[in-house]
C-alpha positions in Angstrom: 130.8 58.9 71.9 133.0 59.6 75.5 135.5 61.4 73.2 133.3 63.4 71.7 131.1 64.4 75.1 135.1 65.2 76.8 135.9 67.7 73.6 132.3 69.0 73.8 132.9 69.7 77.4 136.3 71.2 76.8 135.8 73.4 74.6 132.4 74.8 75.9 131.3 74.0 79.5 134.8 73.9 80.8 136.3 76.4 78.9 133.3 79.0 80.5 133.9 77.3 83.7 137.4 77.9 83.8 137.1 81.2 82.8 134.6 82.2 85.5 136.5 80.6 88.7 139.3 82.7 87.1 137.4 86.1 87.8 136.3 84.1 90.8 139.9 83.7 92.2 140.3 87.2 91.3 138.1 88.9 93.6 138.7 86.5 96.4 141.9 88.1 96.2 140.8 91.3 96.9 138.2 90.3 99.5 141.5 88.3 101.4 143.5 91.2 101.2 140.7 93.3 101.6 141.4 96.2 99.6 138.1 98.5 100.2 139.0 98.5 103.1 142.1 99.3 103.3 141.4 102.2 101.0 138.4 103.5 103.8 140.9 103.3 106.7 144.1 104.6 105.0 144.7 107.6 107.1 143.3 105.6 110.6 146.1 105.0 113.0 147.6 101.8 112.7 145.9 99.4 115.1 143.7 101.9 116.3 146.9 102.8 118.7 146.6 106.3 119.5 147.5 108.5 122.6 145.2 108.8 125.5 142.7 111.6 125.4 144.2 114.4 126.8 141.2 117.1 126.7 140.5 119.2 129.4 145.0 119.4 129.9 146.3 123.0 129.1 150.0 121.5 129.4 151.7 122.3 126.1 153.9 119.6 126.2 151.2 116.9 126.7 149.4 118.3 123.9 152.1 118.0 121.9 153.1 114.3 122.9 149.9 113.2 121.9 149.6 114.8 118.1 152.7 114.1 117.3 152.0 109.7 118.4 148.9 110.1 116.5 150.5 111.8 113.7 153.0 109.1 113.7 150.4 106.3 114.2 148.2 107.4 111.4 152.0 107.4 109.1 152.7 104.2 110.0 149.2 102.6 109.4 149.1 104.6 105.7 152.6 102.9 104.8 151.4 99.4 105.8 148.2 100.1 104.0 149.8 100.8 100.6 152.1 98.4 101.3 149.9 95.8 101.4 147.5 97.4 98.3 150.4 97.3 96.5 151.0 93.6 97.4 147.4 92.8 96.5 148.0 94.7 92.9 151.2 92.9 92.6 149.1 89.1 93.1 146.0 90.0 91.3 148.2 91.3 88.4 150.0 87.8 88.4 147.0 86.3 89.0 145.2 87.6 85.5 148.5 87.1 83.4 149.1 83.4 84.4 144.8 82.7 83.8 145.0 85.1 80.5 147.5 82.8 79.3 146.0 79.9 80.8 142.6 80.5 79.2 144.7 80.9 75.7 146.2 77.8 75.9 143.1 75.6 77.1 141.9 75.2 73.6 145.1 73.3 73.0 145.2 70.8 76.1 143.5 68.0 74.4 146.0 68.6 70.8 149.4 67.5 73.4 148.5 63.8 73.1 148.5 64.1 69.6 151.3 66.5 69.0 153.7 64.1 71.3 152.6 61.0 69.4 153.4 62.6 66.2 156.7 63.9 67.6 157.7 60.7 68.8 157.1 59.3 65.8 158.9 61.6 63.6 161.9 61.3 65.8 161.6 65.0 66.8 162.3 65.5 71.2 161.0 68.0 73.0 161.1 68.6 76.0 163.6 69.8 78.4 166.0 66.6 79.0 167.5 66.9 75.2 
């Protein structure tokens, strides 16, 4: 009766379950890397580090000094933006490959037992110490 509650559960209940903290795992991803956000702040300078406000100065130069370390702020926080989308592509793509194949394989889990009895039996080795 055990045996056949631990298939029943295998194949239904924890089958579903796995499948669900997959998608889980998935967005927690992109929540820890945090992704929307990322994307609503791409052009933002990076760190908020910008140069002081420089209104109410008719110097040319000074003007000048402070568009182009914003300009180059806001560059730098875009590449480490992407960067780090990219990253968070990168993960979740791994992420849904290794559970996709995961997920394909759970059905045949509880068959290993078997299979290795049988192989041992027949004389047949697997494994990767042959």
């Amino acid at each position: 009766m055990l045996a056949l509650d631990l298939l029943q559960w295998w194949y239904f209940q924890g089958w579903s379950r796995f499948a669900n903290s997959l998608i889980a795992k998935i967005k927690g991803t992109f929540e820890f890397f945090s992704v929307g956000l990322l994307l609503r702040t791409l052009f933002t300078p990076y760190k908020q580090l910008s140069a002081e406000d420089h209104s109410g100065k008719t110097d040319p130069a000074s003007i000048a000094g402070a568009a182009f370390d914003n300009l180059l702020s806001r560059f730098i926080g875009f590449f480490v933006r992407v960067g780090i989308i990219i990253i968070s592509i990168i993960t979740v793509c791994f992420e849904a490959i290794f559970g996709f194949i995961l997920i394909v394989l759970w059905p045949a889990v509880p068959l290993l037992p078997v299979i290795g009895l049988l192989a041992s039996m027949t004389g047949v080795v697997i494994g990767i110490f042959n």
